[in-house]
C-alpha positions as CSV (number, residue, x, y, z in Angstrom):
1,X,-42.5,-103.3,28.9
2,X,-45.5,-100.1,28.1
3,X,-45.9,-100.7,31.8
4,X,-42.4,-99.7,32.8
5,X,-42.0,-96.8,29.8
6,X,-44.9,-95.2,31.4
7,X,-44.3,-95.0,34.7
8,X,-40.9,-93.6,34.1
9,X,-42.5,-90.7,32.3
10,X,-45.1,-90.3,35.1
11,X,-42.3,-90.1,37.4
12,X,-40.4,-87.6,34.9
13,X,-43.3,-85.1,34.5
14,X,-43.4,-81.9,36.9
15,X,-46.8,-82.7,37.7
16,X,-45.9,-85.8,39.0
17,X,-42.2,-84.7,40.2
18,X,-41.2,-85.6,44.3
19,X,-42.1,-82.0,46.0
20,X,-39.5,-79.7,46.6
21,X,-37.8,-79.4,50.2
22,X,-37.3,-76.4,51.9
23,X,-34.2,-75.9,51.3
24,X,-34.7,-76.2,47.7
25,X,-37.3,-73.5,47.9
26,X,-35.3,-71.1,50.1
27,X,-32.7,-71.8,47.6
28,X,-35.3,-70.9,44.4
29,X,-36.8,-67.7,46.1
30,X,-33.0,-66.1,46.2
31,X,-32.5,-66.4,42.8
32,X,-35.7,-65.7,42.0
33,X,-35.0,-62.3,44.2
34,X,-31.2,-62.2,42.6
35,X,-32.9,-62.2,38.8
36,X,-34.8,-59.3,40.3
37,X,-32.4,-57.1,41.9
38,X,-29.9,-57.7,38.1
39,X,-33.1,-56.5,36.3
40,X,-33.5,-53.7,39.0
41,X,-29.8,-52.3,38.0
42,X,-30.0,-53.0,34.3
43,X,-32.8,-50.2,34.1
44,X,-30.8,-47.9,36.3
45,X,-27.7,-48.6,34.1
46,X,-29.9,-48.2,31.4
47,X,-31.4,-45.1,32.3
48,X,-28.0,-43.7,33.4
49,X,-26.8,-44.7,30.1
50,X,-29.8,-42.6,28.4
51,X,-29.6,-40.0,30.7
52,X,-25.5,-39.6,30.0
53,X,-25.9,-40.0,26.5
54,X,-28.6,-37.4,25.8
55,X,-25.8,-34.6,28.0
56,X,-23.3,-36.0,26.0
57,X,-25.3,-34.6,22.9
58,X,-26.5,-31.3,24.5
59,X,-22.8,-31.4,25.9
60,X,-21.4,-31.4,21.9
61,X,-24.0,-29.4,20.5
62,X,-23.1,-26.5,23.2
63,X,-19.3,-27.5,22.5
64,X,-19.7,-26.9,18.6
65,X,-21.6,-23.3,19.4
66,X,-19.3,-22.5,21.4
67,X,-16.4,-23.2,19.0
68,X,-18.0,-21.8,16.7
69,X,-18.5,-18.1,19.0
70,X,-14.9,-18.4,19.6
71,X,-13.5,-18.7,16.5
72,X,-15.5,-15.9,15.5
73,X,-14.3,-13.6,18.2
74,X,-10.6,-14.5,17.1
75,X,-11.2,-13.7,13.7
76,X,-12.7,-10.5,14.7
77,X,-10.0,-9.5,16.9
78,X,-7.2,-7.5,14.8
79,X,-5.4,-9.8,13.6
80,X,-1.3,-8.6,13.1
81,X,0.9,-10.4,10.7
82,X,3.9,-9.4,7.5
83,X,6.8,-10.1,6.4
84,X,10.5,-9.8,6.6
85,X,13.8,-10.3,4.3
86,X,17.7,-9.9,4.8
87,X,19.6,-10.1,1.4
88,X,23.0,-10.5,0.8
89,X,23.9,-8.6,-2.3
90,X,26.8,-8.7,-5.4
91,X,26.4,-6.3,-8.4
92,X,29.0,-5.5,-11.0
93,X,27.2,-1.8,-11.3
94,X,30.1,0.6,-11.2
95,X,29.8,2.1,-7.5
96,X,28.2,-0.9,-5.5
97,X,30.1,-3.2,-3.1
98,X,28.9,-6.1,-2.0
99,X,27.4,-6.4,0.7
100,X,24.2,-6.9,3.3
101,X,20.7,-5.5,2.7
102,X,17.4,-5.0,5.6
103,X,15.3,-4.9,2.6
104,X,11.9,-5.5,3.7
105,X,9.9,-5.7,6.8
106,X,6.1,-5.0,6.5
107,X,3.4,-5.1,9.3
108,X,0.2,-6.1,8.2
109,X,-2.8,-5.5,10.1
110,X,-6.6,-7.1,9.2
111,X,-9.8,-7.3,10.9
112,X,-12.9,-9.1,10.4
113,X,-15.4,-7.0,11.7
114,X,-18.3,-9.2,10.4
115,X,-18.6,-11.6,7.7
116,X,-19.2,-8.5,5.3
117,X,-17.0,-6.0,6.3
118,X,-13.6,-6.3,6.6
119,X,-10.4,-3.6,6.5
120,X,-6.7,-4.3,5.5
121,X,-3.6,-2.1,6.3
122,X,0.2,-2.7,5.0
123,X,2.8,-0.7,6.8
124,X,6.3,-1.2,4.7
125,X,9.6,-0.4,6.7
126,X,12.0,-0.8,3.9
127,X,15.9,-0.4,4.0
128,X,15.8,-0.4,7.7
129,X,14.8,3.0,7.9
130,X,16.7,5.8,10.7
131,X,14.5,9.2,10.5
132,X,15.0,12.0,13.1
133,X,14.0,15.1,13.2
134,X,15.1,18.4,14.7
135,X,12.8,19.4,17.0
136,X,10.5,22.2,15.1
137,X,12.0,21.6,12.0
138,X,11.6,19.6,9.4
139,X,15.1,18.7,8.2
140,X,16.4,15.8,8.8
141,X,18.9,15.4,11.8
142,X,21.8,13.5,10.9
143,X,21.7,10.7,8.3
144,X,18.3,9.9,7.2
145,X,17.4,6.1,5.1
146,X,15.4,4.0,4.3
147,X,11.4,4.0,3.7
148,X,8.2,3.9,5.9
149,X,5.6,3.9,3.5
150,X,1.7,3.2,3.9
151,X,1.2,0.7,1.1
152,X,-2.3,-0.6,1.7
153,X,-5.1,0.5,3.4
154,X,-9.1,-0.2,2.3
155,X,-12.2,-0.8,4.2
156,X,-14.2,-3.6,2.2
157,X,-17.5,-4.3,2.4
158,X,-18.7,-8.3,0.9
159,X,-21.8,-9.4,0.8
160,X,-22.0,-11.9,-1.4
161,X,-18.0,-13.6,-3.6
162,X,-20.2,-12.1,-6.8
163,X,-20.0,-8.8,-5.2
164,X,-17.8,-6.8,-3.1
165,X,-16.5,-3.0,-2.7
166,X,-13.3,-1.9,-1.3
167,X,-12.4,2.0,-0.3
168,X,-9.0,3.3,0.1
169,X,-6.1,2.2,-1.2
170,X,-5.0,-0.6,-2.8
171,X,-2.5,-2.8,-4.7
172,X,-3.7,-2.0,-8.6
173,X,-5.1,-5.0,-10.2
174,X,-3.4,-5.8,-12.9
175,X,-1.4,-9.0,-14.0
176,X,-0.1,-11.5,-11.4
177,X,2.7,-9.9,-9.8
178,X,1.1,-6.5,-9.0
179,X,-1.2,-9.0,-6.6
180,X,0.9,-12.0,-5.7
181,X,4.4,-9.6,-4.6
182,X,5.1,-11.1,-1.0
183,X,8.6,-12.1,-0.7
184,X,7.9,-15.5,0.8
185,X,5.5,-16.5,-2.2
186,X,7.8,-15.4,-5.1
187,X,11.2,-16.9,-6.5
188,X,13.2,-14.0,-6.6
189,X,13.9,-10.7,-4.7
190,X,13.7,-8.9,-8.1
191,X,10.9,-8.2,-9.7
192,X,10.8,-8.3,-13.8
193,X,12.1,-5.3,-15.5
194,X,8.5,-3.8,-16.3
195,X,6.7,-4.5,-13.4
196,X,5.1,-1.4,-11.8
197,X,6.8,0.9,-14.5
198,X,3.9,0.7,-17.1
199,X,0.8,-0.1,-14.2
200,X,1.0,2.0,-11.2
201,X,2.0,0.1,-8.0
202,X,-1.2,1.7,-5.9
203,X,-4.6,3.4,-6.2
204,X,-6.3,5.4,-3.8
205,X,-9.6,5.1,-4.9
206,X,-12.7,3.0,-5.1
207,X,-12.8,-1.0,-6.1
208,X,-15.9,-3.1,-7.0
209,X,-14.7,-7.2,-7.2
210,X,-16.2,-10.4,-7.4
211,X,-15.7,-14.1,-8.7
212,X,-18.5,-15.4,-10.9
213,X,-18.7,-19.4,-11.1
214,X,-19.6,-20.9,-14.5
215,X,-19.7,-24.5,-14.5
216,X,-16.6,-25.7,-13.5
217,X,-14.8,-22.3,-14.5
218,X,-14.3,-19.3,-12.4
219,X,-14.3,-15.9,-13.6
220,X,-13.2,-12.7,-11.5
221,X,-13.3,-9.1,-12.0
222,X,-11.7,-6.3,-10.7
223,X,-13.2,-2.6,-11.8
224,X,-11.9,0.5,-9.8
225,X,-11.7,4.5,-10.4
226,X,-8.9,6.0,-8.4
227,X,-6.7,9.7,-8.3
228,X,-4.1,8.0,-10.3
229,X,-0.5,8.2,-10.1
230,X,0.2,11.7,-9.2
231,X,-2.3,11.0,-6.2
232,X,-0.2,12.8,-2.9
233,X,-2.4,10.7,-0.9
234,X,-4.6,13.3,0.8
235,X,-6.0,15.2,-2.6
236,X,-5.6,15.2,-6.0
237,X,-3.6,17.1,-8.5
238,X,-6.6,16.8,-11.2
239,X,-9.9,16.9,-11.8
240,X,-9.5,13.2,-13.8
241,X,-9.5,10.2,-12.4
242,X,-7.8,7.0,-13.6
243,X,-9.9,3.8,-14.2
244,X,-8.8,0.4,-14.6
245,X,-9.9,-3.1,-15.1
246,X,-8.8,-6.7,-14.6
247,X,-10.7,-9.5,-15.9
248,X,-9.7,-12.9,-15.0
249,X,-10.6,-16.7,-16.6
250,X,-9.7,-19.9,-14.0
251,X,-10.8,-23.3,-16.1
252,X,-10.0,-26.4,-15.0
253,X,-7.0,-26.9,-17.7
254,X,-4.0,-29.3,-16.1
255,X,-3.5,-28.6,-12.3
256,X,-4.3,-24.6,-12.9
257,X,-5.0,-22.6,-15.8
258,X,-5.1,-18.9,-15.7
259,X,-5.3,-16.2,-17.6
260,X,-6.8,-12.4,-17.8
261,X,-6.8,-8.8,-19.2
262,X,-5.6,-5.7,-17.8
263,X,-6.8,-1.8,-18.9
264,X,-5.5,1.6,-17.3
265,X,-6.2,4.9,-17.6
266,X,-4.9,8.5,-16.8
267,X,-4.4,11.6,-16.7
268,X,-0.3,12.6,-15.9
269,X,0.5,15.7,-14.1
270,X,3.4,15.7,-13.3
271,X,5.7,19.3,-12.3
272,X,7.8,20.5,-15.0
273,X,6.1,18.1,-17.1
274,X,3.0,18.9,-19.8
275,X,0.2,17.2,-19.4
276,X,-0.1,13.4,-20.6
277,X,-2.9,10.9,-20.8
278,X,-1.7,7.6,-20.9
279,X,-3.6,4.4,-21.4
280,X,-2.0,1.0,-20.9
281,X,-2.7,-2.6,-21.5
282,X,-1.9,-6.3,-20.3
283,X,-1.9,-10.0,-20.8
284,X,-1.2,-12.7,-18.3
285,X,-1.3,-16.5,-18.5
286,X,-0.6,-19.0,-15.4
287,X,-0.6,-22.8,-15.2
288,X,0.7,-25.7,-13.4
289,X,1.3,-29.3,-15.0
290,X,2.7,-31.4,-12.3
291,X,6.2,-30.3,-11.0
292,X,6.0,-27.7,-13.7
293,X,5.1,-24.0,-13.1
294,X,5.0,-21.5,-15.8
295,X,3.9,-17.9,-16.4
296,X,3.9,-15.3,-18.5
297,X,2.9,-11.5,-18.4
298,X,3.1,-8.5,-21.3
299,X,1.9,-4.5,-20.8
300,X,2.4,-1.5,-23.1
301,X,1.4,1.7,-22.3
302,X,0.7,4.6,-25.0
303,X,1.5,8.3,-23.7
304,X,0.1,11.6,-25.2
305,X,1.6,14.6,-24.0
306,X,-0.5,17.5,-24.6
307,X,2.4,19.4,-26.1
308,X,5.0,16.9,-27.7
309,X,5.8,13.6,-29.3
310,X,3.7,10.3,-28.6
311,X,5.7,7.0,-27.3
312,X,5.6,3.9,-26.0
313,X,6.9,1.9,-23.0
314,X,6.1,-2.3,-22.8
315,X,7.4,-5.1,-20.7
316,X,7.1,-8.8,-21.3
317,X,8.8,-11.7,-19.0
318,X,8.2,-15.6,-18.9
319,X,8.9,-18.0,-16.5
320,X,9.3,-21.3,-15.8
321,X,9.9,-23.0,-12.8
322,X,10.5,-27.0,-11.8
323,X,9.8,-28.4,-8.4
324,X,12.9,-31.0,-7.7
325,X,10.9,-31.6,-4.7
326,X,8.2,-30.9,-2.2
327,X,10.5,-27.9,-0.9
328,X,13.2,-27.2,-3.4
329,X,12.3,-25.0,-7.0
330,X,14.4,-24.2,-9.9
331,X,13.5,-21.8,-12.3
332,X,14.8,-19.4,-15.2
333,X,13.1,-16.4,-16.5
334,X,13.5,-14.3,-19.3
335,X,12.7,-10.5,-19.3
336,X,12.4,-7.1,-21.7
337,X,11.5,-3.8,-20.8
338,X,11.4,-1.2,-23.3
339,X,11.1,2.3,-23.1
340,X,12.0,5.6,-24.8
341,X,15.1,5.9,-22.9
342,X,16.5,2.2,-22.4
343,X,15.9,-1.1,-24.0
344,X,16.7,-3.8,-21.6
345,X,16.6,-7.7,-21.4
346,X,17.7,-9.8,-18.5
347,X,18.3,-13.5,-18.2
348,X,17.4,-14.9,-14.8
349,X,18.1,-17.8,-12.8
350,X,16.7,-18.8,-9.7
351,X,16.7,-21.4,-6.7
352,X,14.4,-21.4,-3.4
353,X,14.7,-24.0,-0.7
354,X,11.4,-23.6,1.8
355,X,12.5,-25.0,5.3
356,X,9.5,-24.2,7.0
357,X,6.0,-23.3,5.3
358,X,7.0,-19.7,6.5
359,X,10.7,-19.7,5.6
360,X,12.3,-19.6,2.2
361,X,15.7,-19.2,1.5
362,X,16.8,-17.9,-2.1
363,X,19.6,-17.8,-4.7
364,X,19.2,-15.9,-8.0
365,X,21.6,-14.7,-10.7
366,X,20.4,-11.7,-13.0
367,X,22.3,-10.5,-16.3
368,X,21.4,-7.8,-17.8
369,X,22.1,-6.2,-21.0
370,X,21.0,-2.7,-21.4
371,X,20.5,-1.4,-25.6
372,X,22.4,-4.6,-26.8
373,X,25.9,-2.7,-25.9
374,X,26.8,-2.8,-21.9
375,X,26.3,-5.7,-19.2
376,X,25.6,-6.2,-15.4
377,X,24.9,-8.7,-13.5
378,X,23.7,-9.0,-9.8
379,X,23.3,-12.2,-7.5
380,X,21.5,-12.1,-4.5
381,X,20.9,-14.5,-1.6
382,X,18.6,-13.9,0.8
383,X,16.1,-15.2,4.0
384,X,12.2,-14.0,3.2
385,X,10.0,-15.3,6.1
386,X,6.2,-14.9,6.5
387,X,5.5,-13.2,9.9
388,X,2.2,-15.3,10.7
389,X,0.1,-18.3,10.9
């Protein structure tokens, strides 16, 4: 039996395997060649695959600069945008009918000239204005409306968000709506009763800015020196100039929490008038909770005419506003505006429906009660849409 075992494993081993015929080593040389020729174009595809991914990289790398070159050259490019509004229009004022309004179309031109400087221009067309002139002369020919007014127009130079320093002229400062005004990004058409009656609406002048982080808080400043409110635009009527400040807290409170300060002061010279210095003051508060909205502003301003009485004029509104959804607001606000020749407060209620990120369509009721005796009211529906990207 060990006899037989072993001579089947002698006849199993190679060494002592039948030899090979030729056609079974024809037959071993191909593959032999085959396994060559597939190892042959694995390093090819290999090396392709190398090859095409490094280009790829280089490829992406030169894609990304190149992005990156163009979006700067569009930024830099002057870049045109605005807005525009068409109100319809229903007061119970004694002499107005009701009736369509072109209130607003503004142009708005920027350019990035580098990341540090930058300039900013508003152009306002308000009323749909119609202005002709004789030729030579500078009466009007025919009838004359409407507005064309330079609102805003500042070189500002940025080196750092701690530190910036804007030239020319500019939206004051103060409060919230003074800065955030645009029709498309506010609820109603009409602005509260004291707004832009106890802080000038402009200043041609000089601006230093900045936002300082603390932590999780933000604070910004605005500090500027300008030829106040009797400016003409092209000189001054004094030798005073008007300074102001606006110093602002954002803290991580809710969804948005903030508040800030706001200081003015001037000299008044205005004809047929004596002299006055005035100095005014402000409060304003902003948060979010949610669907809820609410904010809140106050100013007083002290005069001192050189020859006369002292007085006061202040202004206080709050309001609230509820997001029914992603598109559709609902709001009330309640305002008072005092000064030495009317005391008025107005009840507000407001809806705006945004179809489009750049569209908003409005409804808002206003009733007004002027020295507790006599009452108006005016609604207003209108179309504000956002002329850009």
């Amino acid at each position: 039996m060990r006899f037989w075992i072993v001579l089947i494993v002698l006849a199993m081993h190679p060494a002592f395997a039948a030899p090979a015929t030729p056609s079974e080593e024809l037959d071993l040389k191909r593959r032999v060649q085959l396994l060559e020729q597939q190892n042959v174009d694995l390093k090819k595809s290999y090396d392709s695959f190398v090859t095409s991914v490094t280009k790829t990289i280089k490829d992406g790398a030169l894609a990304q600069d190149s992005a990156i070159d163009l979006e700067q050259q569009i930024h830099s490019k002057l870049q045109a945008s605005g807005y525009a509004d068409v109100e319809f229009r229903n007061s119970s004022t004694a002499g107005e009918s009701p009736g369509f309004r072109i209130h607003h179309f503004s142009l708005i031109l920027t350019k990035q000239i580098n990341p540090q400087w930058r300039s900013f221009a508003e152009i306002e067309y308000e009323d749909a204005p119609r202005v002709e002139f004789t030729p030579g002369s500078p009466n009007c020919q025919g009838e004359c409306s409407g507005q064309i007014f330079l609102e805003a127009m500042n070189v500002d130079y940025s080196p750092s968000d701690t530190f910036g320093v804007r030239f020319g002229r500019f939206f004051t400062p103060t409060g919230i709506w003074s800065i955030d005004h645009y029709p498309p990004f506010v609820p109603t058409q009409e602005r509260p009763l004291h707004i832009r009656k106890i802080f000038p609406q402009l200043v041609d002048g000089i601006l230093l800015h900045g936002t300082l982080p603390y932590n999780s808080m933000f604070f910004q400043y605005d500090v500027y020196a300008g030829n106040g409110e009797s400016s003409s635009g092209h000189s001054d009527d004094n030798d005073k100039k008007s300074l102001g400040l606006r110093a602002t807290a954002n803290l991580p409170w809710l969804s948005d929490f903030e508040f800030g300060t706001s200081l003015y002061t001037d000299t008044l010279t205005v004809e047929d008038q004596p002299v006055t210095k005035k100095f005014a003051t402000g409060l304003h508060a902003k948060t979010r909770w949610g669907r809820v909205a609410l904010q809140t502003e106050l100013a007083n301003a002290s005069y001192d005419p050189h020859a006369g009485a002292k007085y006061n004029t202040s202004g206080y509104y709050a309001q609230l506003g509820y997001d029914i959804s992603a598109a559709t607001t609902l709001g009330y606000r309640y305002d008072v505006f005092k000064d030495k020749n009317d005391n008025a407060k107005r009840n507000s209620l407001f809806a705006n429906y945004r179809a489009h990120k750049n569209v908003v369509l409005k409804l808002e009721h206003h009733r007004t009660t002027h020295d507790g005796m006599h009452t108006d009211t005016l609604t207003i529906a209108s179309l504000a849409v956002y002329l850009g990207e």
